[in-house]
PyMOL Python script that loads the backbone (N, CA, C, O; Angstrom):
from pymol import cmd

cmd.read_pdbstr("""\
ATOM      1  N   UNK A   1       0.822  -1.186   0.000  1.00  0.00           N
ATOM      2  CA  UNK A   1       0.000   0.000   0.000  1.00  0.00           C
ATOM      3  C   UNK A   1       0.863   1.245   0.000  1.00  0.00           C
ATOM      4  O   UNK A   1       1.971   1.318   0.531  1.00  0.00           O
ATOM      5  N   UNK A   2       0.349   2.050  -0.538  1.00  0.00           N
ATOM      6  CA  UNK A   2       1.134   3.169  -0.363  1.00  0.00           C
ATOM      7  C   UNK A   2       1.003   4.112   0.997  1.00  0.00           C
ATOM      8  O   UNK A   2       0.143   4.086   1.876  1.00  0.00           O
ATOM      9  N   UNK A   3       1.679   4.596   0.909  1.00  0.00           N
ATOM     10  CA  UNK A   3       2.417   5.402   2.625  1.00  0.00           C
ATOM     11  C   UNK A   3       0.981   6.486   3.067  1.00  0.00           C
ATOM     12  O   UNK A   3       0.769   6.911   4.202  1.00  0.00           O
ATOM     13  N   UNK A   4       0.087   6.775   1.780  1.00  0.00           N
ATOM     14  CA  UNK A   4      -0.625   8.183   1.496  1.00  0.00           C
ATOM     15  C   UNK A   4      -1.692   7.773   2.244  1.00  0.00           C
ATOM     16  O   UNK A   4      -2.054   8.356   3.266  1.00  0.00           O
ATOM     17  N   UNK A   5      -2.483   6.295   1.550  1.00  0.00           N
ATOM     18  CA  UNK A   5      -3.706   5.642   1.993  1.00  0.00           C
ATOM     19  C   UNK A   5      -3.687   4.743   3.926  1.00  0.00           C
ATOM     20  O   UNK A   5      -4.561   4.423   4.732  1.00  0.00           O
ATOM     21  N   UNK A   6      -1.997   4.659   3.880  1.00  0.00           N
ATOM     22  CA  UNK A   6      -2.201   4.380   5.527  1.00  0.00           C
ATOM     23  C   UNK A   6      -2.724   5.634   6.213  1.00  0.00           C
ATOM     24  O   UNK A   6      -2.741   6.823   5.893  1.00  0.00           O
ATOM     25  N   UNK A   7      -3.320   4.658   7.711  1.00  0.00           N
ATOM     26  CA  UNK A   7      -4.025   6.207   8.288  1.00  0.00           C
ATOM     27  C   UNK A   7      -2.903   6.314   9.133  1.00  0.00           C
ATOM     28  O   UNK A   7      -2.081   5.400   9.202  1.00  0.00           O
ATOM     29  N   UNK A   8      -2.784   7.539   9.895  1.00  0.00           N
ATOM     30  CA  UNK A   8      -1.509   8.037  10.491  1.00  0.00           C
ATOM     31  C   UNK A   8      -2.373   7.907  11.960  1.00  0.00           C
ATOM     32  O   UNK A   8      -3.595   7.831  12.091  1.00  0.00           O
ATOM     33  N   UNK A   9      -1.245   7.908  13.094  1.00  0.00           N
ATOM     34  CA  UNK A   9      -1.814   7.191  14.485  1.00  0.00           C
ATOM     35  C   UNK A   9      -2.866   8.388  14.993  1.00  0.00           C
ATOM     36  O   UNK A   9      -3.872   8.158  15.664  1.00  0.00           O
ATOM     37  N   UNK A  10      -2.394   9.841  14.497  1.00  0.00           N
ATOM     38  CA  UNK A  10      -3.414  10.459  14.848  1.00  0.00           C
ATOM     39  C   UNK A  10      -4.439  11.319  14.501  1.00  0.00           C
ATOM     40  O   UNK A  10      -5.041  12.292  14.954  1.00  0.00           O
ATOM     41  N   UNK A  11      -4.403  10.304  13.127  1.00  0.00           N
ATOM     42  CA  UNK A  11      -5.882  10.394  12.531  1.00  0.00           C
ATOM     43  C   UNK A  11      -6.652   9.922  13.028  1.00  0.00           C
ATOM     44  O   UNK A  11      -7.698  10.497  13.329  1.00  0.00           O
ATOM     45  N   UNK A  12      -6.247   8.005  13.433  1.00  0.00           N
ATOM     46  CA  UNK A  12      -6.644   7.332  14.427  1.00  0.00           C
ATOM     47  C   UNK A  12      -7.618   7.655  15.280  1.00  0.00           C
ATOM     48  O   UNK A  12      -8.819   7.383  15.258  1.00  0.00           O
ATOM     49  N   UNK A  13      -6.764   8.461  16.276  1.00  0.00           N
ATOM     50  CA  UNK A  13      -6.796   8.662  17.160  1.00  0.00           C
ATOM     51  C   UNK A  13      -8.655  10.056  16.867  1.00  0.00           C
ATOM     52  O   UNK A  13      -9.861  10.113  17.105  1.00  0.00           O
ATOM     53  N   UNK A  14      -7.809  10.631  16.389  1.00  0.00           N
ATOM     54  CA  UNK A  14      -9.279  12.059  15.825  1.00  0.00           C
ATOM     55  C   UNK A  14     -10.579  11.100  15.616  1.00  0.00           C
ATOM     56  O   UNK A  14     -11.696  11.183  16.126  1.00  0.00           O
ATOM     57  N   UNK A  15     -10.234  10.492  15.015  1.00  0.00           N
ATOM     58  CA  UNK A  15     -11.357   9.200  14.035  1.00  0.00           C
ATOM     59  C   UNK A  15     -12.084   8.188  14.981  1.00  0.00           C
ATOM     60  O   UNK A  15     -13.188   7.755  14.651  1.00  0.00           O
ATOM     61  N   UNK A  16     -11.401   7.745  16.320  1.00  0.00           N
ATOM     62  CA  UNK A  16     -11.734   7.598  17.774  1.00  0.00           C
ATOM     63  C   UNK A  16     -12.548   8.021  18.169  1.00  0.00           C
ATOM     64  O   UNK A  16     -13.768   7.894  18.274  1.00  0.00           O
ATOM     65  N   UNK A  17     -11.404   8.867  18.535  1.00  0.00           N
ATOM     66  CA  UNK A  17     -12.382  10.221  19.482  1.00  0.00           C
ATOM     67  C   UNK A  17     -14.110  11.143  18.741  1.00  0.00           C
ATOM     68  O   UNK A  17     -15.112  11.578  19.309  1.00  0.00           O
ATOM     69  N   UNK A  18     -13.658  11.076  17.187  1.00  0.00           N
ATOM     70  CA  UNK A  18     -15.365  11.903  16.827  1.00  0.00           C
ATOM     71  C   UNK A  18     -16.064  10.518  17.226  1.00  0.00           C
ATOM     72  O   UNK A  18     -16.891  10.648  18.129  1.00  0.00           O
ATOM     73  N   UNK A  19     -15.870   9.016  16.656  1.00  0.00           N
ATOM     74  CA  UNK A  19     -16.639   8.239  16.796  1.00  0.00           C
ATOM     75  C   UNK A  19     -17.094   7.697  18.029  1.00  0.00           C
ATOM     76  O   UNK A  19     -18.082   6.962  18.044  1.00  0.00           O
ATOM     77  N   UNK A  20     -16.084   8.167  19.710  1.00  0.00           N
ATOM     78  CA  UNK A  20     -16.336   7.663  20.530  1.00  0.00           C
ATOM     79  C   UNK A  20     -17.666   8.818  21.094  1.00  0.00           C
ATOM     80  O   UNK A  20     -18.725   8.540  21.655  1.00  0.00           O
ATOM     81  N   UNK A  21     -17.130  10.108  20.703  1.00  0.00           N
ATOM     82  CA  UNK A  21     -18.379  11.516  21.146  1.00  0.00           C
ATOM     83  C   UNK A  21     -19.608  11.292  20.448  1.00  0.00           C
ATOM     84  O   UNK A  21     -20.692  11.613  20.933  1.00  0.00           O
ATOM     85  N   UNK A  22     -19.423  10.521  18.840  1.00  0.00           N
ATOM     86  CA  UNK A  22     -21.073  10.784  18.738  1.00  0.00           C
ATOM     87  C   UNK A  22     -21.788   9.353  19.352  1.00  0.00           C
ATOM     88  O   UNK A  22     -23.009   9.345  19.513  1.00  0.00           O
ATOM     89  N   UNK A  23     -21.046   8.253  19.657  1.00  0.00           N
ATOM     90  CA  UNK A  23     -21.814   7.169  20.414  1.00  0.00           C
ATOM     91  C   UNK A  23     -22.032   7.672  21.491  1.00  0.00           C
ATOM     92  O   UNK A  23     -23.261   7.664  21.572  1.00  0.00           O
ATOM     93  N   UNK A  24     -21.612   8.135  22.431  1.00  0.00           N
ATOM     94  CA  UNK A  24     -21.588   8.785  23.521  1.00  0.00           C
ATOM     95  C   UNK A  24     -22.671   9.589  23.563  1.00  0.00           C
ATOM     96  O   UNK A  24     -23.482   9.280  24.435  1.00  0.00           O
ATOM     97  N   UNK A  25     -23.034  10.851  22.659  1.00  0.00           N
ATOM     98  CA  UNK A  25     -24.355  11.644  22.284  1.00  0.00           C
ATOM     99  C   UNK A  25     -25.458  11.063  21.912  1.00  0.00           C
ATOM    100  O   UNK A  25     -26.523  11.569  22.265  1.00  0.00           O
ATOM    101  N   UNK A  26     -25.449   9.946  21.164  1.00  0.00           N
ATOM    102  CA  UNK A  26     -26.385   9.291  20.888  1.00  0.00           C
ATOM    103  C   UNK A  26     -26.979   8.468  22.210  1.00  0.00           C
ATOM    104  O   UNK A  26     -28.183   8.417  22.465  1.00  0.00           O
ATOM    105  N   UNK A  27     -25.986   7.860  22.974  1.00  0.00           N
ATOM    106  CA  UNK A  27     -26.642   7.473  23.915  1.00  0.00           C
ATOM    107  C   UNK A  27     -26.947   8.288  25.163  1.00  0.00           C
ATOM    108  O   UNK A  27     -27.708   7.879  26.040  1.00  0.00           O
ATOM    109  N   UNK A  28     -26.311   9.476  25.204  1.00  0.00           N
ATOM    110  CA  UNK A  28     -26.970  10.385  26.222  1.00  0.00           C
ATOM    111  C   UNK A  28     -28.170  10.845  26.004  1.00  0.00           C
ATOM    112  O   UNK A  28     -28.887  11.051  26.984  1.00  0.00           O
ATOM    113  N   UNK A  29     -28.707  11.136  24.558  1.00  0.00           N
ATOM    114  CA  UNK A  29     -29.654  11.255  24.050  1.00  0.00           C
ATOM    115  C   UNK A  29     -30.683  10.264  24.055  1.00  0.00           C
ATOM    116  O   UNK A  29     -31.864  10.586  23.928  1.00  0.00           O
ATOM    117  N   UNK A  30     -30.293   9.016  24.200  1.00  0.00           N
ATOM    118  CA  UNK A  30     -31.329   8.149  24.246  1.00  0.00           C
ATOM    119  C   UNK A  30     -31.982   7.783  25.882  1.00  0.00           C
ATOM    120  O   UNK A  30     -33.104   7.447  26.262  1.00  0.00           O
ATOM    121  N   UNK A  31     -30.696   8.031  26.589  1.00  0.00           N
ATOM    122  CA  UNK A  31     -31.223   8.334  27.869  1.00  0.00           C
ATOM    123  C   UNK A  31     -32.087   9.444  28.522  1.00  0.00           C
ATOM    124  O   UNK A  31     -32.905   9.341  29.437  1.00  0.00           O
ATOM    125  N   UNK A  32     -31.726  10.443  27.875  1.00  0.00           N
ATOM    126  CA  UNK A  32     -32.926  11.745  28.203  1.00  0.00           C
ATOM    127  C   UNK A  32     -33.704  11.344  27.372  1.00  0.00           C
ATOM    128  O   UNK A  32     -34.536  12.096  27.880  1.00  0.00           O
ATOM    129  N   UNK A  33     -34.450  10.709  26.280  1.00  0.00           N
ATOM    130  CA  UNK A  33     -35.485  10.217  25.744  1.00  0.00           C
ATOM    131  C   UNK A  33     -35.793   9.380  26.260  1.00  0.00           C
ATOM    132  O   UNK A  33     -37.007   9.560  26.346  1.00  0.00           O
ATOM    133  N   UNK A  34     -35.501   8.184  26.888  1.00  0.00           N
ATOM    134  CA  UNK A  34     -35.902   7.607  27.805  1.00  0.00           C
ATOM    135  C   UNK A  34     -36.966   8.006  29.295  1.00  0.00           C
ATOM    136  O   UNK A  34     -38.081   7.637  29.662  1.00  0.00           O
ATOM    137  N   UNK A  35     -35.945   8.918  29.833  1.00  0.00           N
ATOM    138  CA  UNK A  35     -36.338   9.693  30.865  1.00  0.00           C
ATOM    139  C   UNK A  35     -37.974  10.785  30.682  1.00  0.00           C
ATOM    140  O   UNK A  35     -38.985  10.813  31.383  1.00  0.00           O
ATOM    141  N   UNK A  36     -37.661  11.426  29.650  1.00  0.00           N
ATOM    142  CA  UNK A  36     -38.420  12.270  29.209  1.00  0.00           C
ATOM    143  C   UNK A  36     -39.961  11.329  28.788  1.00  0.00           C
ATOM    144  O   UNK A  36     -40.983  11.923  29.133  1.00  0.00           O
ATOM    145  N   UNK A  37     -40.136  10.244  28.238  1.00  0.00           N
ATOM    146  CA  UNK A  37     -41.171   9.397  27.447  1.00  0.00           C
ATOM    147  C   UNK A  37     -41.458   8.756  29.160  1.00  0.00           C
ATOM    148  O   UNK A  37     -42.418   7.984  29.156  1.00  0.00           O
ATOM    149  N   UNK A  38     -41.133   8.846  29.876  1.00  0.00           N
ATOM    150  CA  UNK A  38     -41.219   8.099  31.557  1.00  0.00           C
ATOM    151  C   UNK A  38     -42.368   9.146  32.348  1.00  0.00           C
ATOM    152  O   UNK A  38     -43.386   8.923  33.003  1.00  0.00           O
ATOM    153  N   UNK A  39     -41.608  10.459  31.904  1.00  0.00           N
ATOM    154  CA  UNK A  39     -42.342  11.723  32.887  1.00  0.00           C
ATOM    155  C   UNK A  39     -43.296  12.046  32.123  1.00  0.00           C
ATOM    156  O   UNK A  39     -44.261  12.646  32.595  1.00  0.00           O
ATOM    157  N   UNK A  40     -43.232  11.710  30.745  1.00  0.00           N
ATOM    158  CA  UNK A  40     -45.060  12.330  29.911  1.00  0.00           C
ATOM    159  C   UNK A  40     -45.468  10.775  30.174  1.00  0.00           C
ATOM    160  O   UNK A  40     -46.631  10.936  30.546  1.00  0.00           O
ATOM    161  N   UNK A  41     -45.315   9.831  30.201  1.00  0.00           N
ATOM    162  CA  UNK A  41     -46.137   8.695  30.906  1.00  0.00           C
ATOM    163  C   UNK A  41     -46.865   9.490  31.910  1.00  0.00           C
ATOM    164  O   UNK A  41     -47.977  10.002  31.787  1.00  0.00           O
ATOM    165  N   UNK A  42     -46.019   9.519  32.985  1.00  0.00           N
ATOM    166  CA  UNK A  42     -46.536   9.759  34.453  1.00  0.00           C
ATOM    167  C   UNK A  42     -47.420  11.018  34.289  1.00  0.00           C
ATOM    168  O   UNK A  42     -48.530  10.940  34.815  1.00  0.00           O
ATOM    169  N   UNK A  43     -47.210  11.791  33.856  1.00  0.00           N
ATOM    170  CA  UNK A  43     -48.459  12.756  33.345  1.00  0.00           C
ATOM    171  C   UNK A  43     -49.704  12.703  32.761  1.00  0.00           C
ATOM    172  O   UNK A  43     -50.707  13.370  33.017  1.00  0.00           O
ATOM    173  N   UNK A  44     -49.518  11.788  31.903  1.00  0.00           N
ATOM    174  CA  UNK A  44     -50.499  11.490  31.026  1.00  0.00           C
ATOM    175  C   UNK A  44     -51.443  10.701  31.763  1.00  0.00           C
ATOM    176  O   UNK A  44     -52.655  10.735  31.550  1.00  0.00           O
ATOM    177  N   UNK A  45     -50.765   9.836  32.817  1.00  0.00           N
ATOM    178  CA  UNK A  45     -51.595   8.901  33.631  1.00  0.00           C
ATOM    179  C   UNK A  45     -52.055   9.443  34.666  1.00  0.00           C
ATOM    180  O   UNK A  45     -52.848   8.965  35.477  1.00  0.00           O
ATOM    181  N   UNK A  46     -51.364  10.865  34.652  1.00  0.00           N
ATOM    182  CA  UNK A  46     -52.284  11.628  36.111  1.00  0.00           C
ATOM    183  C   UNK A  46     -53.533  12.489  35.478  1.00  0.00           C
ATOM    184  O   UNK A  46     -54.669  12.408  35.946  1.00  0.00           O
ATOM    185  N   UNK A  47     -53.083  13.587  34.002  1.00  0.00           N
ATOM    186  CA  UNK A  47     -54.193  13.845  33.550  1.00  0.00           C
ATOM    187  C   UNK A  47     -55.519  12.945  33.098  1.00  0.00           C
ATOM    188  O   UNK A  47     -56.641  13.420  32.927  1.00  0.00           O
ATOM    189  N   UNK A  48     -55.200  11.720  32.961  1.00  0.00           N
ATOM    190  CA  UNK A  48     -56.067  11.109  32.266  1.00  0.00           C
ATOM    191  C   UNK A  48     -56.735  10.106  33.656  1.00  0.00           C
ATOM    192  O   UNK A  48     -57.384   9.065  33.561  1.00  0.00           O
ATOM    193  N   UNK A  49     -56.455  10.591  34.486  1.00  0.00           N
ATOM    194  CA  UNK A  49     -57.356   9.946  36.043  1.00  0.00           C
ATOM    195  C   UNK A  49     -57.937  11.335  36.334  1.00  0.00           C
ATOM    196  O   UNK A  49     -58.680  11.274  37.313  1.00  0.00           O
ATOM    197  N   UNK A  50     -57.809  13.131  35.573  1.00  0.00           N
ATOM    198  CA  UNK A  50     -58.162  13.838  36.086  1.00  0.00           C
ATOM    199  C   UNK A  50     -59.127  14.205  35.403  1.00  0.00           C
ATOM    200  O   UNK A  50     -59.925  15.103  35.670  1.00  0.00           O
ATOM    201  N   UNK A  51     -59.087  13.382  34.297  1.00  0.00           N
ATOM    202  CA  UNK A  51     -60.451  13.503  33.136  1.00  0.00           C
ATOM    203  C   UNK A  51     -61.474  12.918  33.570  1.00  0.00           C
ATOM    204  O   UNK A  51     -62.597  13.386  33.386  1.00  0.00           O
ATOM    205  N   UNK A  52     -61.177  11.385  34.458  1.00  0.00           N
ATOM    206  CA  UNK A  52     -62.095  10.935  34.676  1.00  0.00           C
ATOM    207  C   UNK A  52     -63.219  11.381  35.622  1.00  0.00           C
ATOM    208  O   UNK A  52     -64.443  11.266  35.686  1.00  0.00           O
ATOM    209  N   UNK A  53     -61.828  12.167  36.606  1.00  0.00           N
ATOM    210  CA  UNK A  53     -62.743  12.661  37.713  1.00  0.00           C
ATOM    211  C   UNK A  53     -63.737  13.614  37.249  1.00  0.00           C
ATOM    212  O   UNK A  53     -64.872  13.594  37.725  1.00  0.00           O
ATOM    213  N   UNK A  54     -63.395  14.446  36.356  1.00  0.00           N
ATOM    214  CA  UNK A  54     -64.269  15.344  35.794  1.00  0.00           C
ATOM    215  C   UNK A  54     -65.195  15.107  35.200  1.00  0.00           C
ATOM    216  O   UNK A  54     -66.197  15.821  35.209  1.00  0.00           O
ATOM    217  N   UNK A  55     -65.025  13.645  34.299  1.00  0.00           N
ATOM    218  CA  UNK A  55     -66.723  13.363  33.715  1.00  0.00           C
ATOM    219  C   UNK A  55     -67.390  12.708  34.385  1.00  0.00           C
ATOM    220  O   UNK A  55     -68.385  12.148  33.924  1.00  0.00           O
ATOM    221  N   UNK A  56     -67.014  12.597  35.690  1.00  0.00           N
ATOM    222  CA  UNK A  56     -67.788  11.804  36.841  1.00  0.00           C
ATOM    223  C   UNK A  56     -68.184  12.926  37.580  1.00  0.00           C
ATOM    224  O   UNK A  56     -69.138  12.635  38.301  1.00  0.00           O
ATOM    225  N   UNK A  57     -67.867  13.971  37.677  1.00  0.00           N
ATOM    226  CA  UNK A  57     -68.345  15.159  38.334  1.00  0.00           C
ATOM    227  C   UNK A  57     -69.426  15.807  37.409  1.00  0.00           C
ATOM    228  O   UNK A  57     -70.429  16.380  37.837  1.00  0.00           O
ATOM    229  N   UNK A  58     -69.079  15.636  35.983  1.00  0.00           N
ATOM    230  CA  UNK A  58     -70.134  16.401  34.770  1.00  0.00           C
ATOM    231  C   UNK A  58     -71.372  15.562  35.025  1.00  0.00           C
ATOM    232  O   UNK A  58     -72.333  16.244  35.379  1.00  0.00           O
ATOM    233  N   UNK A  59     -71.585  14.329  34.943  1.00  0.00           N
ATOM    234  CA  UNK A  59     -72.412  13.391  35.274  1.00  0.00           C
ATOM    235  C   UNK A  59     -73.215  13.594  36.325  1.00  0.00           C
ATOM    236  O   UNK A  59     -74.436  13.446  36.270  1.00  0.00           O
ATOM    237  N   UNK A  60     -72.676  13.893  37.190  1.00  0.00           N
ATOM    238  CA  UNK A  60     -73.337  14.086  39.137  1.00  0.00           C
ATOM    239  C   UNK A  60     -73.984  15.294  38.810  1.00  0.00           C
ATOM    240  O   UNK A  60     -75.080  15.281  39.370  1.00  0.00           O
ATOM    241  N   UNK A  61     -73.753  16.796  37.881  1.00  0.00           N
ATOM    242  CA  UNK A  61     -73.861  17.876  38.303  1.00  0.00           C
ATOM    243  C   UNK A  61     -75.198  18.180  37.159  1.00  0.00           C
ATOM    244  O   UNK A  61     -76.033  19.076  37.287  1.00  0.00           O
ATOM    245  N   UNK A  62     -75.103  16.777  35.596  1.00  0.00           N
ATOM    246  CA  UNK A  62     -76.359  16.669  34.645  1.00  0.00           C
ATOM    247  C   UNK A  62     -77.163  16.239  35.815  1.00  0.00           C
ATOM    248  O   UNK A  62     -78.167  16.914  36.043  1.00  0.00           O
ATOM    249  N   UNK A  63     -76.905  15.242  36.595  1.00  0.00           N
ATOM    250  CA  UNK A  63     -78.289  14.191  36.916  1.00  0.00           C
ATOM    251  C   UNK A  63     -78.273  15.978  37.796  1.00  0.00           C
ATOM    252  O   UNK A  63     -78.773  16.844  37.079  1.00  0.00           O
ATOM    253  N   UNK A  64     -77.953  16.292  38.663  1.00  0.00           N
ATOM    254  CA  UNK A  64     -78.627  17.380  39.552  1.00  0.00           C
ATOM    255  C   UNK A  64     -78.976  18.406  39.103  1.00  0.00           C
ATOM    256  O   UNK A  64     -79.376  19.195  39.959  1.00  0.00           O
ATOM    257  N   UNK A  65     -79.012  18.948  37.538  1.00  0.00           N
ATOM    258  CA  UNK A  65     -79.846  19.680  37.039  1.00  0.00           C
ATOM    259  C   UNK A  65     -81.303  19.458  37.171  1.00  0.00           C
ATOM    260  O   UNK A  65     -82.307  19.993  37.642  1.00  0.00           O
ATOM    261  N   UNK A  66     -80.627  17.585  36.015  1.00  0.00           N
ATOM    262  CA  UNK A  66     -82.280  17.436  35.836  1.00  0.00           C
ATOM    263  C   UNK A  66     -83.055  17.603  37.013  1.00  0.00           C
ATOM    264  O   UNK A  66     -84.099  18.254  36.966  1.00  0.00           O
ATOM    265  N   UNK A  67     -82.598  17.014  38.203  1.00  0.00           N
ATOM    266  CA  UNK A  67     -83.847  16.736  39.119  1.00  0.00           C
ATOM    267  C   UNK A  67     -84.352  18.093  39.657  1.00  0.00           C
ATOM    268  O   UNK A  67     -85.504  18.151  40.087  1.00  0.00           O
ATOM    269  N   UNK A  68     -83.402  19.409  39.662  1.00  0.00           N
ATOM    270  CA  UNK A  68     -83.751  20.328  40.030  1.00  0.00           C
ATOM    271  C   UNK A  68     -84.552  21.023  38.662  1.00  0.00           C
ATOM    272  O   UNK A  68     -85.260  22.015  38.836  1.00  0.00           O
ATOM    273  N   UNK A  69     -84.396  20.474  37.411  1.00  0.00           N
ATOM    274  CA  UNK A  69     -85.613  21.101  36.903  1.00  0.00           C
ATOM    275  C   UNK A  69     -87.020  20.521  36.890  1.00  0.00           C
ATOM    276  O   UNK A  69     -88.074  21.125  36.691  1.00  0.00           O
ATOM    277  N   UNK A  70     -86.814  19.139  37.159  1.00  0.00           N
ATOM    278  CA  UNK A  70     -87.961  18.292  37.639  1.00  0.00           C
ATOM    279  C   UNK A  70     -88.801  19.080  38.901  1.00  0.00           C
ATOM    280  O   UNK A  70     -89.936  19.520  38.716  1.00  0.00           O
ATOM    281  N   UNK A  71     -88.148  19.188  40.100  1.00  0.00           N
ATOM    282  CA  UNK A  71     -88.279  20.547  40.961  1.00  0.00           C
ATOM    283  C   UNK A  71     -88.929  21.728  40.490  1.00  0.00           C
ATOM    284  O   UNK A  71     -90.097  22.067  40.682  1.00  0.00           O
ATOM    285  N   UNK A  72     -88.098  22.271  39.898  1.00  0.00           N
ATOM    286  CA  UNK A  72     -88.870  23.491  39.478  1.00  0.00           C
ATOM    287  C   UNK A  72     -90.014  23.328  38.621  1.00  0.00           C
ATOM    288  O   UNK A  72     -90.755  24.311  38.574  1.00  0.00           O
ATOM    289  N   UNK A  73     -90.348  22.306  37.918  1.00  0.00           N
ATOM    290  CA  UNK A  73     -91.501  22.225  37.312  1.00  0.00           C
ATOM    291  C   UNK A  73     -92.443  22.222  38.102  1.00  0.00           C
ATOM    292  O   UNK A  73     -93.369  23.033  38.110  1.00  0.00           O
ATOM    293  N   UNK A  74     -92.230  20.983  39.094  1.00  0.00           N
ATOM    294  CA  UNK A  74     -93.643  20.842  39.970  1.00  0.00           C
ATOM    295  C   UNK A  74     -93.881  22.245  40.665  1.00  0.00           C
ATOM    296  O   UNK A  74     -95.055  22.608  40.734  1.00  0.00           O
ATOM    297  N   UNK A  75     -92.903  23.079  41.191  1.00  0.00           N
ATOM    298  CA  UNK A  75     -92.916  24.542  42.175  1.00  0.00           C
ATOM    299  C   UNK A  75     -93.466  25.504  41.458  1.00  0.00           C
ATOM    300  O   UNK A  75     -93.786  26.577  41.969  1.00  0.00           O
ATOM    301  N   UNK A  76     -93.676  25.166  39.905  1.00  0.00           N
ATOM    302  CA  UNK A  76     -93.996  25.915  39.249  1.00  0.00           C
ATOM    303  C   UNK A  76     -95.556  25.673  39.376  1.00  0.00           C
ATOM    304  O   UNK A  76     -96.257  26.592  39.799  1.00  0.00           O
ATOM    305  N   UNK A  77     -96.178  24.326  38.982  1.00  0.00           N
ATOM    306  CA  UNK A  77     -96.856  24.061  39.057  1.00  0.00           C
ATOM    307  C   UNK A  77     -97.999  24.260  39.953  1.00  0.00           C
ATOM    308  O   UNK A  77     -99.185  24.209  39.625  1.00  0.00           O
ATOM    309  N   UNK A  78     -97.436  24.532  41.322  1.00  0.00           N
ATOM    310  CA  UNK A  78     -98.224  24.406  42.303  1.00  0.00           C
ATOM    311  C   UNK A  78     -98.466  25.694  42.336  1.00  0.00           C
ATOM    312  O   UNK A  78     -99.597  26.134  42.134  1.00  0.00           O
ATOM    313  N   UNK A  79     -97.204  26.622  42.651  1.00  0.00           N
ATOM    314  CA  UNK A  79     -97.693  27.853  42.245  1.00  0.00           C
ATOM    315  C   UNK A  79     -98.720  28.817  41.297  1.00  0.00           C
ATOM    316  O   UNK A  79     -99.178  29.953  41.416  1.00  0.00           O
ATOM    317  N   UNK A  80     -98.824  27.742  40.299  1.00  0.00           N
ATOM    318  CA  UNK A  80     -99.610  28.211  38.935  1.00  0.00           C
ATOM    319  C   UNK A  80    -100.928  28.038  39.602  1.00  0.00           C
ATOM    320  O   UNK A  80    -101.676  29.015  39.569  1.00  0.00           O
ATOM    321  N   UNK A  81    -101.479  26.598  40.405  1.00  0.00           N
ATOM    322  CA  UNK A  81    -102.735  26.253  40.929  1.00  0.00           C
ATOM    323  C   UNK A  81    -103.241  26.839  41.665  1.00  0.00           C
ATOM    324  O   UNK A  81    -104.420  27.192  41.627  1.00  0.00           O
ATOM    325  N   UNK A  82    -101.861  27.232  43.107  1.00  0.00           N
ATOM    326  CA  UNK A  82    -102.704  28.326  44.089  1.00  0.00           C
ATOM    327  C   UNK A  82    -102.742  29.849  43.657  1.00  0.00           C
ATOM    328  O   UNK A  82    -102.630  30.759  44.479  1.00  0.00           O
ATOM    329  N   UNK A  83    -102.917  30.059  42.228  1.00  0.00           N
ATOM    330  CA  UNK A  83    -103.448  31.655  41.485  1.00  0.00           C
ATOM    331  C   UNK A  83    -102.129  32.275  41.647  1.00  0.00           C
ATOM    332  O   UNK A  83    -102.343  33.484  41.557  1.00  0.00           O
ATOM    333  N   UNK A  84    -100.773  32.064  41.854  1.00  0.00           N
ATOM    334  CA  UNK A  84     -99.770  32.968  41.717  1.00  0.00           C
ATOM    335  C   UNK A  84     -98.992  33.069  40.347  1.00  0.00           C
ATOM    336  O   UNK A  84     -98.423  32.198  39.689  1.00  0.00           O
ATOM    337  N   UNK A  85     -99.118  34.092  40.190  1.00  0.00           N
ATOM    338  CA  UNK A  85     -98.449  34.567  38.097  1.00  0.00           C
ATOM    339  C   UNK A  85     -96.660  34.018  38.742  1.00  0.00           C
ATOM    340  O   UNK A  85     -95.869  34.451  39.580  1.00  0.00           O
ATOM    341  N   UNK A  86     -96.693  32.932  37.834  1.00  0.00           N
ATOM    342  CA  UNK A  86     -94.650  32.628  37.595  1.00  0.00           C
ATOM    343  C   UNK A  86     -94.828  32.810  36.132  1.00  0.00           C
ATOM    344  O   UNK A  86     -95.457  32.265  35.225  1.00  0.00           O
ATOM    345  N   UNK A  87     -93.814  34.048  36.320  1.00  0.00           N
ATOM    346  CA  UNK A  87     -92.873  34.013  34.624  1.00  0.00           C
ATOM    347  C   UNK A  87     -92.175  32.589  34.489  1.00  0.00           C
ATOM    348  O   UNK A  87     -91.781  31.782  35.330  1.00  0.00           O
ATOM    349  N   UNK A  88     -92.179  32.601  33.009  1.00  0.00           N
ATOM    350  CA  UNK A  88     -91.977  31.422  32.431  1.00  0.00           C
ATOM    351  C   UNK A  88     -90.497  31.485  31.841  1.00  0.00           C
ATOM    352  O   UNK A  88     -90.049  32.505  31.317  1.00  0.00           O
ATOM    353  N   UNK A  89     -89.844  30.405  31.963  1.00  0.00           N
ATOM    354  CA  UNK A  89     -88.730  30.302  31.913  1.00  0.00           C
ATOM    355  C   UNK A  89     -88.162  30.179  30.557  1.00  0.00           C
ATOM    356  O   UNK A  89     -86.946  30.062  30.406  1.00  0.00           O
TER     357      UNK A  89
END
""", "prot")
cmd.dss("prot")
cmd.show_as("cartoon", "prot")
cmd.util.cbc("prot")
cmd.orient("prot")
């Protein structure tokens, strides 16, 4: 081979070292992606227990409309019988 195409020890060495920094980045990187895909887990599993609570609260607060307009119908009602004028809703 000729003298040109050998690599010299500290090309080597350069050729090392970029290849040992970008394995190195790549896996630091895969560790904060790691980390990071862990903590939007844990989020996601807290918002999404905070959704529930909420359509379990939307639920409790429909049924207690209805019954309070069920309520107000009859209050209306009675009112209407014993001769008192209710504006109408």
């Amino acid at each position: 081979m000729n003298e040109a195409y050998q690599p010299q020890p500290w090309w080597a060495a350069v050729v090392g070292g970029i290849l040992f920094t970008i394995r190195w980045l790549i896996g630091f990187g895969a560790s904060n992606a790691r980390s990071t895909i862990a903590s939007q887990r844990e989020d996601l599993a807290r918002l999404n227990a905070r959704v529930d609570k909420l359509e379990q609260r939307e639920e409790e607060n429909l049924h207690l409309i209805e019954e309070l307009r069920q309520q107000n119908a009859l209050l209306r009602d009675l009112l209407w019988r014993s001769g008192i004028a209710v504006p109408q809703a």
